[in-house]
PADOBA-557653 format. One record per residue (C-alpha): residue in three letters; x, y negated, z negated. Coordinates in steps of 0.02 Angstrom, whole numbers, plus 50000, padded with zeros to 5 digits. Layout:
AlaXYZ/...
# end
This chain:
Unk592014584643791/Unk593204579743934/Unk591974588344056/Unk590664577743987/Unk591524563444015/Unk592174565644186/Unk590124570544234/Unk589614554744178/Unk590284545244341/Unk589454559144452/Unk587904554944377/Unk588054536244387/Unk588564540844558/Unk586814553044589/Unk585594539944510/Unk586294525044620/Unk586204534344794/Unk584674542644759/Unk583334535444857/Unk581984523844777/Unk580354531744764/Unk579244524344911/Unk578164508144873/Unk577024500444986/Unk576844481545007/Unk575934470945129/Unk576734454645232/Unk575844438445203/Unk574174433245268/Unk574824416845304/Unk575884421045487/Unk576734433045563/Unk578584435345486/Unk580334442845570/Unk581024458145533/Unk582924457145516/Unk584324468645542/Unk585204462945394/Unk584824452845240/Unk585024434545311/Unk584494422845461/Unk585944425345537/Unk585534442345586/Unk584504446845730/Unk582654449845720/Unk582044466345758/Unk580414462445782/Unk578914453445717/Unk577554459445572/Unk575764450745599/Unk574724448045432/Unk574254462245327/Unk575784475545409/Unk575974488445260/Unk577764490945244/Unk578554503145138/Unk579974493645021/Unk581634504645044/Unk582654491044921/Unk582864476644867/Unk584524463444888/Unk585074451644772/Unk584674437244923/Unk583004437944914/Unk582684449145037/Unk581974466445045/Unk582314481745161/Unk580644489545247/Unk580134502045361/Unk578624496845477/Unk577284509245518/Unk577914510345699/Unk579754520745597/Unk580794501345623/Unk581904498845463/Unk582414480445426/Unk582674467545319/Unk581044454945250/Unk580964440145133/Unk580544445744976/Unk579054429244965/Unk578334435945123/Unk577614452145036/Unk576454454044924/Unk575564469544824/Unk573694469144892/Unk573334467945072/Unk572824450445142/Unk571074443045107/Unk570744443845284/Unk571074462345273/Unk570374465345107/Unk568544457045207/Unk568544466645322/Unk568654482745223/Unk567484475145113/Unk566234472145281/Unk566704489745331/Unk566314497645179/Unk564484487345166/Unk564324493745349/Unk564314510745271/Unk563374507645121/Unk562064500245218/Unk562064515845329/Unk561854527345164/Unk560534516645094/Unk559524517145271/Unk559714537345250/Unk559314536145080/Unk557624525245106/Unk557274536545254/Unk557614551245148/Unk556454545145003/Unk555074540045167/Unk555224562045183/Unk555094564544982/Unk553814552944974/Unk552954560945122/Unk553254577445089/Unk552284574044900/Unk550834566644986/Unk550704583645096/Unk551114594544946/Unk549764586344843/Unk548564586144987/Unk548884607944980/Unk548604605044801/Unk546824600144825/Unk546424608844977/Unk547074623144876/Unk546054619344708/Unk544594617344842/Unk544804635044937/Unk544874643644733/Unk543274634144701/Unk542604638244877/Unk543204659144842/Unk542354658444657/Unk540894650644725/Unk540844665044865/Unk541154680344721/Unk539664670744643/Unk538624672344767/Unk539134689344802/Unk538944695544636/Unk537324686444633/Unk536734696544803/Unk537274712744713/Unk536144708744571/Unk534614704044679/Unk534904718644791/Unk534844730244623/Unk533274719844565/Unk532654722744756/Unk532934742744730/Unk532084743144564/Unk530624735244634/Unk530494744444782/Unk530524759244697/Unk529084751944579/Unk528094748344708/Unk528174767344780/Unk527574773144624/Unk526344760344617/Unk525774763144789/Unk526094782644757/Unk524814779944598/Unk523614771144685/Unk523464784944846/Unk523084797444696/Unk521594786644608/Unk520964784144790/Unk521084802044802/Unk520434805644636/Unk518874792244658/Unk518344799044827/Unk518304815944741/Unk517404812144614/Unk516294803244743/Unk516184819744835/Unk515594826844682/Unk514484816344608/Unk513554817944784/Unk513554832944793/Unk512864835844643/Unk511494823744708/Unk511064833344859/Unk511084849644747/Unk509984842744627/Unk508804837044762/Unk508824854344857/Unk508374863844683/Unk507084849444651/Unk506434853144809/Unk506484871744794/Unk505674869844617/Unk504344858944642/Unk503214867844750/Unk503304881344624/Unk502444872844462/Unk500994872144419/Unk500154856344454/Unk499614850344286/Unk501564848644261/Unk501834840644433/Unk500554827744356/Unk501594823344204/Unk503164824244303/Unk502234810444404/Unk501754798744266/Unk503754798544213/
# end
């Protein structure tokens, strides 16, 4: 218990000296302001903060004043009023302006992005069609192939009818001058036994002969 109690001053001791976690505040927008080397006007200036300085707050006097460090390492001493939490509206525009600078700059690469989407669907749609067209085109062209297959068949098959026709009609030629060659002569046979017979009948026959 003793131990306990003489830790308790160490501790008070620890959390007093141990430094204040680092806050950021901002000097007025209103003018520039000193920085002290101690917390009153009677000590020097160290130098002066323009509108909008971030300062990080060290601590904080019961005077009104507030010890800073300036971005440049100088540690001083600042009227408390003279800070405040956001940066200066003058500041706070022109991060504003900045950041519509670069919004503006995304939004052109955006609209000239959507120009290439846009674009690029017009040329993928055209391939669309000239696509659908070429299909139509290549089943219009296995069409007419098959078709030229099928007349080519039909072309055979009546080619080949007509050599039997033609080879039918060479063998009726053949078969009518035959029986042509026949049937004359059988005529001249007829007339050479006529003629051999004749003389040799008697002529009372020869007479009736000559009234048929």
């Amino acid at each position: 218990m003793k131990r306990l109690l003489l830790l308790y001053p160490l501790l008070l001791l620890v959390i007093l000296t141990s430094p204040v976690h680092a806050e950021t505040r901002y000097a007025t927008d209103d003018f520039t302001v000193p920085v002290r080397s101690g917390a009153s006007t009677r000590h020097k200036i160290l130098r002066m903060v323009s509108s909008g300085t971030p300062l990080e707050i060290l601590r904080t006097s019961d005077e009104g004043y507030t010890q800073v460090k300036t971005p440049e390492g100088t540690v001083g001493w600042i009227l408390t009023r003279y800070l405040m939490d956001q940066p200066p509206t003058r500041e706070q525009v022109t991060q504003l302006e900045e950041r519509m600078a670069v919004l503006e700059s995304e939004n052109q690469t955006l609209r000239g992005e959507k120009d290439m989407l846009e674009t690029a669907r017009a040329d993928l749609a055209r391939c669309g069609e000239e696509l659908t067209g070429i299909r139509r085109a290549a089943s219009q062209t296995l069409t007419i192939e098959e078709d030229n297959v099928r007349l080519q068949q039909e072309n055979a098959a009546l080619q080949e009818q007509l050599l039997q026709l033609e080879t039918q009609n060479i063998a009726l030629r053949d078969e009518s001058k035959r029986d042509w060659f026949l049937v004359g002569a059988g005529v001249v046979v007829g007339s050479l036994l006529l003629g051999l017979i004749i003389p040799h009948i008697p002529l009372q026959r020869r007479r009736r002969w000559d009234q048929f």
